[in-house]
C-alpha positions as CSV (number, residue, x, y, z in Angstrom):
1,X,101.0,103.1,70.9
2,X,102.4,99.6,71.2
3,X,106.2,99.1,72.3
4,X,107.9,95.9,71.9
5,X,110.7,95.4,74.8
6,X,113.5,93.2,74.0
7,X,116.7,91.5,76.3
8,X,118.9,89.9,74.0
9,X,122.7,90.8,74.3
10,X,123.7,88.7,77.5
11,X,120.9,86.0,78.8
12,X,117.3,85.1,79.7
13,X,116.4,86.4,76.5
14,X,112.9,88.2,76.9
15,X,110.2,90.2,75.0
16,X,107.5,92.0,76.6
17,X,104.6,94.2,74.9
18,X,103.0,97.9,76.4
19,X,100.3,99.7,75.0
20,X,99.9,103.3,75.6
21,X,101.8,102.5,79.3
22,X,100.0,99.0,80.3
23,X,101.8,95.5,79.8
24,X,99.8,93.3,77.6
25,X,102.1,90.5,78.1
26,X,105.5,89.2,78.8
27,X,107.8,86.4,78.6
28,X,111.4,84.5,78.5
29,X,112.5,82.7,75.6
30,X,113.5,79.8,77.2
31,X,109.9,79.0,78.2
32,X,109.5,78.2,74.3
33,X,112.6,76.5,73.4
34,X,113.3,74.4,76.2
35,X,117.1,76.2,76.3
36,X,117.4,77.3,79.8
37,X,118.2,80.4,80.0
38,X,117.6,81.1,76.6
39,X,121.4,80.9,76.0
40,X,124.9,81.5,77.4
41,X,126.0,84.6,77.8
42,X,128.9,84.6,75.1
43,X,129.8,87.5,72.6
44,X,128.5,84.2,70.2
45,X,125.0,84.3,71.0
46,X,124.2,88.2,70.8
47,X,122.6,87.7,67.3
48,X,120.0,85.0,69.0
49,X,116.7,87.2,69.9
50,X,113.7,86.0,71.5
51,X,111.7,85.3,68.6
52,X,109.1,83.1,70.3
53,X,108.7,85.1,72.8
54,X,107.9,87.6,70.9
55,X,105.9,86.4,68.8
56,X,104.1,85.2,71.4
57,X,103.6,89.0,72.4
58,X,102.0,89.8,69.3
59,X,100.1,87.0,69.5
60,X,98.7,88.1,72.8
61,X,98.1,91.8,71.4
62,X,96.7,90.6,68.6
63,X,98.8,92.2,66.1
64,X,101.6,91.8,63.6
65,X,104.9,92.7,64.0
66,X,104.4,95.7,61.4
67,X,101.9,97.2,63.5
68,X,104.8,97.8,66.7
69,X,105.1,101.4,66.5
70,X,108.3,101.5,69.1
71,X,110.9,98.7,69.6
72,X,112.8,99.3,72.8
73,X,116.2,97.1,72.9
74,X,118.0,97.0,76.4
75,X,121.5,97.3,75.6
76,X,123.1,100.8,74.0
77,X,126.1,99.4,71.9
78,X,127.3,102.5,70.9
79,X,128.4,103.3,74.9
80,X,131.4,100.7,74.0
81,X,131.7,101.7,70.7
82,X,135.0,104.1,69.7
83,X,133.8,106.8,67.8
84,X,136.1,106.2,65.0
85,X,134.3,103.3,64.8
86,X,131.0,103.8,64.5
87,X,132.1,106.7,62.3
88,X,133.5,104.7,59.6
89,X,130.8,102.0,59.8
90,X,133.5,99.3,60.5
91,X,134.7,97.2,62.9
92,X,137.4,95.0,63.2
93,X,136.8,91.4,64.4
94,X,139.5,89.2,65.1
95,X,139.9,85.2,64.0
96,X,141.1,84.1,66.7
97,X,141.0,85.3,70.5
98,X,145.0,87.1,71.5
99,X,146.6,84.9,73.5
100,X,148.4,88.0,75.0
101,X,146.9,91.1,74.8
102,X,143.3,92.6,74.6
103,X,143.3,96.4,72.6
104,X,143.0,99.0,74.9
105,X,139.5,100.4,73.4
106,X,137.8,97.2,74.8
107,X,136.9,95.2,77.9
108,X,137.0,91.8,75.5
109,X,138.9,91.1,72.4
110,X,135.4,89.6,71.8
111,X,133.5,92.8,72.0
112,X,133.3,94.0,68.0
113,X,131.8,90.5,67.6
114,X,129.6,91.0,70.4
115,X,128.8,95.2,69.2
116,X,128.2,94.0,65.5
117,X,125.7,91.2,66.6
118,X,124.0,94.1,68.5
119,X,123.9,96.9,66.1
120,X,122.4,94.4,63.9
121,X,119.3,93.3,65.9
122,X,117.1,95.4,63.8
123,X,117.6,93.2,60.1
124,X,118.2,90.2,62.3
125,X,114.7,90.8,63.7
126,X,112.8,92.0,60.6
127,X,114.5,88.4,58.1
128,X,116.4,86.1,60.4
129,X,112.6,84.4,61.9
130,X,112.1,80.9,62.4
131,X,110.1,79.9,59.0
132,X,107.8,78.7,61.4
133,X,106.9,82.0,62.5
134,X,106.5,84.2,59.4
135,X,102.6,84.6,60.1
136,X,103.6,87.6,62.3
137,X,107.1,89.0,61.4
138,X,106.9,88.4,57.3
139,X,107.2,91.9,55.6
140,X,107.6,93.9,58.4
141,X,110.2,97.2,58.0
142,X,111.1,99.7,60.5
143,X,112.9,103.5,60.2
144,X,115.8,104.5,62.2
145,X,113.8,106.3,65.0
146,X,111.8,103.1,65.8
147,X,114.4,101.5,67.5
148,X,116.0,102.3,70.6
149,X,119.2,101.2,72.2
150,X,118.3,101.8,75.8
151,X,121.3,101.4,78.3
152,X,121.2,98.1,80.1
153,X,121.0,99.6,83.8
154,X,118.5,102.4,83.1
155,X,116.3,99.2,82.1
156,X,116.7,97.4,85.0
157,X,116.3,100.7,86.9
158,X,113.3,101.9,84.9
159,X,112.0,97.9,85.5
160,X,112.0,98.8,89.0
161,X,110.8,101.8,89.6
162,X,107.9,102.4,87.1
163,X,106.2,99.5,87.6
164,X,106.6,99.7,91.4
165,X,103.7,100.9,93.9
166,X,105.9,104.3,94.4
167,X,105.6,108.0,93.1
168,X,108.7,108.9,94.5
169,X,111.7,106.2,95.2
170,X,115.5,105.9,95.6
171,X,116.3,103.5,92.7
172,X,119.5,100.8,92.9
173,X,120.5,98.1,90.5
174,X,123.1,95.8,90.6
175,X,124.0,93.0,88.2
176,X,127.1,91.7,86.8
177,X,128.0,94.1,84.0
178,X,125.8,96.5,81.7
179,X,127.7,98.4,78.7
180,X,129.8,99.8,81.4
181,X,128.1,99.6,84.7
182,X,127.9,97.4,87.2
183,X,125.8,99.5,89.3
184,X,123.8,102.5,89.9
185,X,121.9,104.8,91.9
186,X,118.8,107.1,90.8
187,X,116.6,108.9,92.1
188,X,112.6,108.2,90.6
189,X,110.0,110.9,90.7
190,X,106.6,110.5,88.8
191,X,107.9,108.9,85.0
192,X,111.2,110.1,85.5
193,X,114.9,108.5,86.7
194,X,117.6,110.6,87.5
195,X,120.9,109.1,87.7
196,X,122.7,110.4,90.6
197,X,125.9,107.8,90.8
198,X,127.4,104.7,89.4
199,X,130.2,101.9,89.3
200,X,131.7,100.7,86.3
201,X,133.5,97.9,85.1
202,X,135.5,95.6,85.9
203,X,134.5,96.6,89.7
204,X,131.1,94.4,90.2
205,X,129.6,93.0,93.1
206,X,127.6,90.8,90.9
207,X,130.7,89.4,88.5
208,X,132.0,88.7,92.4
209,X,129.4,86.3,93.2
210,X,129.8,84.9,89.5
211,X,133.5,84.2,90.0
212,X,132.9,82.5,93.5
213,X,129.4,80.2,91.9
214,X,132.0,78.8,88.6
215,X,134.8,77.9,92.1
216,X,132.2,76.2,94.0
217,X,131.4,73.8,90.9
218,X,128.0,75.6,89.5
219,X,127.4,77.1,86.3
220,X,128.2,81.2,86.5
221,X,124.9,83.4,85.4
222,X,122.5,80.4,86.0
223,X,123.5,78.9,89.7
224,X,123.9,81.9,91.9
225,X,120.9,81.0,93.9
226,X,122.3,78.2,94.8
227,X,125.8,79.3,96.5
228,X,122.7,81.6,98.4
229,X,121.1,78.3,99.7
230,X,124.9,76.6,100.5
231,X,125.5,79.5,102.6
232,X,123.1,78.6,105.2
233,X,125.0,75.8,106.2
234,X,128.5,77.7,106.5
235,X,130.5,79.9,109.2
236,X,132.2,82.5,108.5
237,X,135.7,81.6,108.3
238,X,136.8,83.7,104.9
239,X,134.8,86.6,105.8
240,X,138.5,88.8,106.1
241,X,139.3,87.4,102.9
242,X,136.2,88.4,101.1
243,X,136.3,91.9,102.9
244,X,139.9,92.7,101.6
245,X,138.9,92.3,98.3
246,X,135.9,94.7,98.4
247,X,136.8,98.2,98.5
248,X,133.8,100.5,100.0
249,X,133.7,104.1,99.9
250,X,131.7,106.4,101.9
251,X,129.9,107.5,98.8
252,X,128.0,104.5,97.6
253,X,131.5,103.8,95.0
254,X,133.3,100.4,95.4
255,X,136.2,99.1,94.0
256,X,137.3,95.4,94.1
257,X,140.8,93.7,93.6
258,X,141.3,91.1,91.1
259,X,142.2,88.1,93.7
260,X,142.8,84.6,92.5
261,X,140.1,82.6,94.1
262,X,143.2,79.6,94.5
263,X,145.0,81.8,96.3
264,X,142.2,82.9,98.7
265,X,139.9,80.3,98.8
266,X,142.0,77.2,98.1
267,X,141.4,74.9,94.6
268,X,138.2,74.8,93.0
269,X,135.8,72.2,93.4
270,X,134.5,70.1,90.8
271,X,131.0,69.6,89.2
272,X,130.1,66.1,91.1
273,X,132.5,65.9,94.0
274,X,130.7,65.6,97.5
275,X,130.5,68.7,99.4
276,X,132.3,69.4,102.7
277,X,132.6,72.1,105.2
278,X,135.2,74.3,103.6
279,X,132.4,75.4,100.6
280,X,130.0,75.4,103.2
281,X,132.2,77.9,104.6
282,X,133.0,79.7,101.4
283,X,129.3,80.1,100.5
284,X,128.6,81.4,103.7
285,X,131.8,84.5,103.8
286,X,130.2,85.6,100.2
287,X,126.8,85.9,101.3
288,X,127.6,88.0,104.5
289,X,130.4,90.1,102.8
290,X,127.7,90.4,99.7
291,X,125.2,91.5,102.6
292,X,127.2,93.6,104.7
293,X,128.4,95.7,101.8
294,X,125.4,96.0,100.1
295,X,123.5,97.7,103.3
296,X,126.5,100.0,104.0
297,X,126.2,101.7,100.3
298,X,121.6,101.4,101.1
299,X,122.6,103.4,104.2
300,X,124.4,106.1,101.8
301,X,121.9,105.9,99.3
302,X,119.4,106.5,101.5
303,X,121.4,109.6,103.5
304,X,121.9,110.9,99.8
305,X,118.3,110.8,98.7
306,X,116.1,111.1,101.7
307,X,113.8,108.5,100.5
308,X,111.6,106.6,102.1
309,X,111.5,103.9,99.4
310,X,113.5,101.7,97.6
311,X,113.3,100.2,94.4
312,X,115.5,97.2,93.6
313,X,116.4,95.2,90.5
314,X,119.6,93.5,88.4
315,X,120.1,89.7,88.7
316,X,121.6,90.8,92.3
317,X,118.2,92.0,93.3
318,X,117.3,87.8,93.4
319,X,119.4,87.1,96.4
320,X,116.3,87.2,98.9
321,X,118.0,86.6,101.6
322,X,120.1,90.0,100.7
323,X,117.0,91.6,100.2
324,X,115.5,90.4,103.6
325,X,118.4,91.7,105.3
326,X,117.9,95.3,103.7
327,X,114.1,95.1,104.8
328,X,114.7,94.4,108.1
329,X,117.8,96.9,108.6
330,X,115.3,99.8,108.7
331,X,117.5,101.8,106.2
332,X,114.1,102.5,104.1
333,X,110.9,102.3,104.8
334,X,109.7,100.7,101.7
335,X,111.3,98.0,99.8
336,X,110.1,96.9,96.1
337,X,111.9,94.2,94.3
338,X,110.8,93.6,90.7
339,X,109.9,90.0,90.1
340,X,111.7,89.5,86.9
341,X,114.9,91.5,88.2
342,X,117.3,89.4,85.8
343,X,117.8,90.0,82.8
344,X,114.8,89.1,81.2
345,X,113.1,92.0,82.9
346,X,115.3,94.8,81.1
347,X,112.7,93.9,78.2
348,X,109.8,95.4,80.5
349,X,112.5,98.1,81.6
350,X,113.4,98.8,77.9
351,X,109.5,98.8,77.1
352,X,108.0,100.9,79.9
353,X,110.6,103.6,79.5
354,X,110.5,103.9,75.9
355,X,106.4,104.4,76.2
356,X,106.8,106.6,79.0
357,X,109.5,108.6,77.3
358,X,107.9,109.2,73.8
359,X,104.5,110.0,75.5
360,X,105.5,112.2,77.3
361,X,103.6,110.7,80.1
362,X,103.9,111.8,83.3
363,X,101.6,109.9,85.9
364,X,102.2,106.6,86.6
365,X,99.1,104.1,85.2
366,X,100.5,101.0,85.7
367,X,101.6,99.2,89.0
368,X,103.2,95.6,88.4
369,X,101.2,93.6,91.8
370,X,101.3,90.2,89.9
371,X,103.9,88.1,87.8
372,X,100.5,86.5,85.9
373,X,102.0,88.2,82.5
374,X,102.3,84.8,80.0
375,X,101.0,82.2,78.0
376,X,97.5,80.8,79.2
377,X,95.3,77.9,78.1
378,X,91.6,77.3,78.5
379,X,90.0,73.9,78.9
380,X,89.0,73.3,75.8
381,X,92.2,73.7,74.5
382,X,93.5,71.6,77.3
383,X,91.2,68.6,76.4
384,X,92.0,68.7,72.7
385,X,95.2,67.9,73.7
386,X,94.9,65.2,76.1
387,X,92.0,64.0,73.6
388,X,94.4,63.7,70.7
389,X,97.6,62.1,72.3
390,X,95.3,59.4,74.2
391,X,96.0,61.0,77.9
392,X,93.6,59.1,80.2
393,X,92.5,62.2,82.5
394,X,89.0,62.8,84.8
395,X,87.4,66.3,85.0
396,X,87.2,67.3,87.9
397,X,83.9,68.9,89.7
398,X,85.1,70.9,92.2
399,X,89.3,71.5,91.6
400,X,90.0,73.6,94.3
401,X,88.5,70.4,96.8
402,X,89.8,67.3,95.1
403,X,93.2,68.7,94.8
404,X,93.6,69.4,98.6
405,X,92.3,66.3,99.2
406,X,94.9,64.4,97.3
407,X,97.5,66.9,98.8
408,X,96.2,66.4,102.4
409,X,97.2,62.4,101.5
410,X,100.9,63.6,100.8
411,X,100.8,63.1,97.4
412,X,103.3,65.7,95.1
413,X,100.9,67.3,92.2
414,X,101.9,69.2,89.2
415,X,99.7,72.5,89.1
416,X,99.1,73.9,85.5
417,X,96.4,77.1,85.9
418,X,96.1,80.2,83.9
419,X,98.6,82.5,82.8
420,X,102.6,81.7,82.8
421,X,104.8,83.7,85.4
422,X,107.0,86.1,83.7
423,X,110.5,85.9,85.8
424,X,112.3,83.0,87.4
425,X,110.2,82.1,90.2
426,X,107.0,79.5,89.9
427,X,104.0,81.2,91.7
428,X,101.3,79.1,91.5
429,X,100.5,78.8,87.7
430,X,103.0,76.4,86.8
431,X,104.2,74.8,90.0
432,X,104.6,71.6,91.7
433,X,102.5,71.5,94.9
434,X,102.9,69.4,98.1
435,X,102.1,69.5,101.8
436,X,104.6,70.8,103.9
437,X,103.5,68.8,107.1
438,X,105.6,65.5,106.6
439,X,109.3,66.8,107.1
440,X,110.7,64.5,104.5
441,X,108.5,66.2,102.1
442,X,111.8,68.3,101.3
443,X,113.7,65.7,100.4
444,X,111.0,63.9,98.2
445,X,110.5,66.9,96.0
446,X,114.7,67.4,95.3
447,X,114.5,63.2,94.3
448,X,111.6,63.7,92.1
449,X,113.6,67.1,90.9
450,X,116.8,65.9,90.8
451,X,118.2,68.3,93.3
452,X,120.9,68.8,95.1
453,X,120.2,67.8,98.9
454,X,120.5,70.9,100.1
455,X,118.9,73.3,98.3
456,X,115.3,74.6,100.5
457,X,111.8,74.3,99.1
458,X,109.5,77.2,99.5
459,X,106.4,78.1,100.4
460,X,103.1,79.7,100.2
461,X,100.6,81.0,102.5
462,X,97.6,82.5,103.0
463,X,98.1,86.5,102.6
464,X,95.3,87.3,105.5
465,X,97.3,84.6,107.9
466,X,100.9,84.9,106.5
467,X,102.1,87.2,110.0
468,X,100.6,84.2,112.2
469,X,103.1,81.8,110.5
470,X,105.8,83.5,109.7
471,X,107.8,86.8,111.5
472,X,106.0,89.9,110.3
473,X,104.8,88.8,106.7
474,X,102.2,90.3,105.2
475,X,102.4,91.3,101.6
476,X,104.8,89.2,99.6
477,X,103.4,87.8,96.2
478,X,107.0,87.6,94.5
479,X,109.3,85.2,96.6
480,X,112.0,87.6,97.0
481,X,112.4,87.7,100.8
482,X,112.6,85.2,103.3
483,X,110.9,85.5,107.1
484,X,112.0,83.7,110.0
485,X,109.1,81.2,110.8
486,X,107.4,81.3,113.9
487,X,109.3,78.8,116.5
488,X,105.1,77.8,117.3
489,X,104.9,77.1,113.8
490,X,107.8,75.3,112.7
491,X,107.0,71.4,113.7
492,X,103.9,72.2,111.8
493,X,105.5,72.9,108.4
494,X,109.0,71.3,108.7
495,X,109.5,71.3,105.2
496,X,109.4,74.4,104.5
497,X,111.6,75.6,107.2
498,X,115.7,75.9,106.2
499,X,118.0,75.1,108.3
500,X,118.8,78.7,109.2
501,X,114.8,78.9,110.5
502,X,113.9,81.1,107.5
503,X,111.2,80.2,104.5
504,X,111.4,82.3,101.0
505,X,107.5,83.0,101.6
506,X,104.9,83.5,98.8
507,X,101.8,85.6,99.6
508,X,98.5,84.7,97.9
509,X,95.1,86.8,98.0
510,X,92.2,85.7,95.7
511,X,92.5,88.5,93.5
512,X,96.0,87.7,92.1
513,X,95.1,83.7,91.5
514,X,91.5,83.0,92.6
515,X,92.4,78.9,91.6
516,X,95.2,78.9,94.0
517,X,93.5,80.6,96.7
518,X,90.9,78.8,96.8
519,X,93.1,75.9,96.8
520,X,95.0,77.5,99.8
521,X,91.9,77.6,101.4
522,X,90.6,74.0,100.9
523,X,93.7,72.5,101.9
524,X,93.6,74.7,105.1
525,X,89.6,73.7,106.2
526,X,91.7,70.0,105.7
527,X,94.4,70.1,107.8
528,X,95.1,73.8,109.7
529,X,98.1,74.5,107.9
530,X,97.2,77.3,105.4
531,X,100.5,76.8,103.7
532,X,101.9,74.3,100.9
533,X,105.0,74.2,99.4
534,X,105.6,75.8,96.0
535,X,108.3,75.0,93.7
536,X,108.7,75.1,90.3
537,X,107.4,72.8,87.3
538,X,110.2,71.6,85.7
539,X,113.0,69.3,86.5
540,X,117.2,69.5,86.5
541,X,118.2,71.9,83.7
542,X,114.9,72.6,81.9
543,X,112.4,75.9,82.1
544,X,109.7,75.3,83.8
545,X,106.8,74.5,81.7
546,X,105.0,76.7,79.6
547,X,102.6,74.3,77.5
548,X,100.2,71.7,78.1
549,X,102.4,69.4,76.2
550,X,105.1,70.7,78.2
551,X,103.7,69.8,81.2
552,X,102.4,66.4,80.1
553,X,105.7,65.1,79.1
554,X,107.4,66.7,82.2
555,X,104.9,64.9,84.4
556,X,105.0,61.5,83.0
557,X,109.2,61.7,83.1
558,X,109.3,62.3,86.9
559,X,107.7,60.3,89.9
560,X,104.8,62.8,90.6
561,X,101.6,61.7,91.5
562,X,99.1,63.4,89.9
563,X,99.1,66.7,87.3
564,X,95.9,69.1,87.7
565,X,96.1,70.8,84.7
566,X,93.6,73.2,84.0
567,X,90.0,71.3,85.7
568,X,91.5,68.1,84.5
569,X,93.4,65.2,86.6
570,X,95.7,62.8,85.5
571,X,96.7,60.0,88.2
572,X,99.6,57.7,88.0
């Protein structure tokens, strides 16, 4: 039985394929069209699915669109939808938004446009294809009871738990807003998710961190991750503010007050001024409010469910440095983060629990222990390319050697190999590689990235060696939590070590990326230092690269010094 997984209705538009309970492959949008994020996340855009990405599943599985038995959409319209409504098949959508008022049925005035778009997805999907993609979607029809309208949260729950190592696992997502939630607790047994609690709208801890990202100056739902890195260089001087506005219960609920961020925080800054100590300041409060808050409702959670593991997802679930906090509180035993824990991985969430559901399957057959889940290109497809547009390239004997080599000379190398990474982190298919020895290393990569001075690189170690380097690593192929590096260790890799001490660690073995290993490996025989810095390929405000082409034209627009794509070398 093959399920097609779609995330459309907000951002980082995604499509994922599962056969009979395995993932065949995986993928954002953006990747394709070069539109981060896939698009904004305005009632606008709802109509826009993934079509590449998509097709790029089918592609992979080897069939047509026709031959999808299940398609598994994760958002459920019909939560926000008044029954009089969907009863008489109408909807009213207004011209223009109301300067004054929003009717009392909705959260938006916006949200019948946003609903219609939604409800729609199935004739948008089946006739509104690119022309250039017809080979795969032309003719295809589907009855009612194909499609499912899964609700947002039980796909990012069902995106962390069933894919996790766990039979049994307390289950929380967080996020900015589902249909109505914000977040929620289940507990996961086997195949199954029981829902034990949630909090609704407009109380989000997500939406929170949102509001505070657009007052620092970034872009909301797309710069979060950086107000985490600004943080490290902060005190806590509005922690009291923050607190007053988050109101925690003793029962995992929360409430928060609708504060104007003037008011609290002073005026906003502006994309392009210079920052200063006071949103230092501000980044810092969030994140240790955000923190703080978070571990008192895991401390219920875990009191409520007795479990000894946790599974984690929603675009909160990114903040590693939240998610290295919970580890090292002790609240669970076991913590699992899925990879793609944005949106885009409530297509795998929508997928897997649709398969699992209509199977009637109740033992787990699938455990998600690499990111490895997109587009891949051999050599010869490789050559053909740099053959026809005149790329002067060398093969390269051994790659693994030759690439150290240049690395161990401090040179910054693009590193195209094998399959894309499905979610927002680069991990060693479709990075940018350097040595993390010379401390201005940091500083070269955000020049040749165009980013902002502040923002950490990351790296990635050796799995068997990873606890020698950094405070009790071990297994951590995902990014998603940082260690404190070893005070031994850190004039050895300077550039990987922030400010606070910490490193977001990656965690390679040979059987997740036997390329990169070995890489690992030969750049470690060179030097000692079994670590390089990772980071992703791409540059300020694109996806990282997903084609050779993509990667070609990336490479020669920005001052690295060599791309190893595939066995291939091209040298500036």
């Amino acid at each position: 039985m093959y399920t097609l997984g779609i995330n459309a209705a907000f951002h980082d538009s995604a499509a994922c394929i599962v056969k009979d309970g395995q993932l065949i492959a995986a993928a954002e949008d953006e990747r394709f069209t070069h539109v981060k994020h896939g698009k904004r996340p305005i009632p606008f855009s709802a109509y826009e699915l993934p079509y590449h990405a998509i097709d790029y599943c089918l592609k992979t599985a080897n069939i047509h669109l026709s031959d999808v038995d299940h398609i598994s959409y994760s958002f459920d319209p019909f939560i926000l939808l008044p029954e009089e409504d969907a009863d008489k098949h109408q909807i009213d959508i207004p011209l223009r938004q109301p300067s004054q008022f929003v009717p009392e049925k909705w959260i938006s005035p916006w949200d019948p446009l946003f609903l219609s778009a939604i409800i729609n997805a199935p004739g948008q999907l089946t006739d509104g294809y690119p022309h250039h993609l017809q080979k795969r979607f032309r003719g295809a029809r589907f009855h009612n009871d194909q499609w499912h309208f899964v609700e947002h949260h039980l796909c990012h729950a069902a995106s962390a738990f069933l894919p996790s190592p766990y039979y049994e696992a307390a289950v929380m997502t967080m996020d900015g807003r589902g249909e109505k939630a914000t977040t929620t607790f289940s507990i996961g047994k086997g195949n199954n998710l029981d829902r034990i609690s949630q909090v609704n709208m407009p109380h989000s801890l997500g939406l929170l961190y949102e509001k505070v990202t657009t007052h620092l100056g970034f872009l909301h739902s797309s710069d979060e991750y950086k107000v985490m890195a600004l943080a490290s260089y902060g005190k806590p001087v509005f922690v009291n503010a923050f607190r007053s506005m988050i109101n925690l219960s003793d029962n995992g609920q929360y409430s928060i007050d609708d504060e104007q961020m003037v008011e609290l925080l002073g005026p906003p800054r502006k994309k392009g001024d210079e920052f200063t100590a006071h949103h230092f300041n501000i980044a810092h409060s969030l994140q240790a409010v955000l923190q703080e808050s978070v571990l008192q409702i895991s401390d219920w959670l875990q009191k409520k469910t007795g479990a000894d593991n946790l599974c984690f997802a929603g675009g909160v679930a990114l903040n590693c440095v939240l998610n290295a906090r919970i580890r090292d509180a002790g609240i669970f035993k076991n913590i699992w983060v899925q990879p793609a824990s944005g949106d885009a991985g409530t297509a795998l969430g929508a997928a897997l629990w649709t398969d699992a559901t209509l199977r009637n399957s109740q033992e787990k057959t699938f455990c998600m222990d690499h990111a490895y889940w997109g587009p891949e290109y051999n050599d010869e497809e490789i050559k053909a390319f740099l053959d026809w547009t005149k790329t002067p390239y060398r093969q390269l004997e051994n790659v693994a050697e030759e690439t150290a080599e240049l690395l161990a000379q401090d040179k910054i190398i693009g590193w195209y190999q094998g399959r894309m990474e499905f979610g927002p982190r680069a991990l060693g298919s479709r990075s940018i590689l350097a040595s993390p020895i010379s401390a201005n290393m940091q500083a070269r990569l955000n020049e040749v990235k165009d980013r902002e001075d502040f923002r950490p690189v990351a790296p990635v170690v050796l799995e068997e060696v990873a606890g020698e380097w950094f405070e009790g690593a071990h297994f951590s192929p995902f990014m998603l939590f940082v260690y404190d590096v070893k005070p031994d260790k850190k004039d050895k890799i300077p550039a990987v070590t922030h400010v606070d001490g910490t490193a977001r660690i990656q965690t390679i073995n040979r059987s997740q990326h036997s390329r990169y290993y070995d890489l690992l490996q030969a750049f470690y025989k060179k030097t000692g230092v079994p670590v390089l810095i990772n980071t992703s390929f791409n540059t300020l405000g694109k996806p990282i690269v997903c084609t050779p082409r993509d990667a070609v034209e990336c490479f020669w627009s920005s001052p690295f010094d060599a791309l190893v794509i595939g066995s291939f070398l091209i040298q500036k």
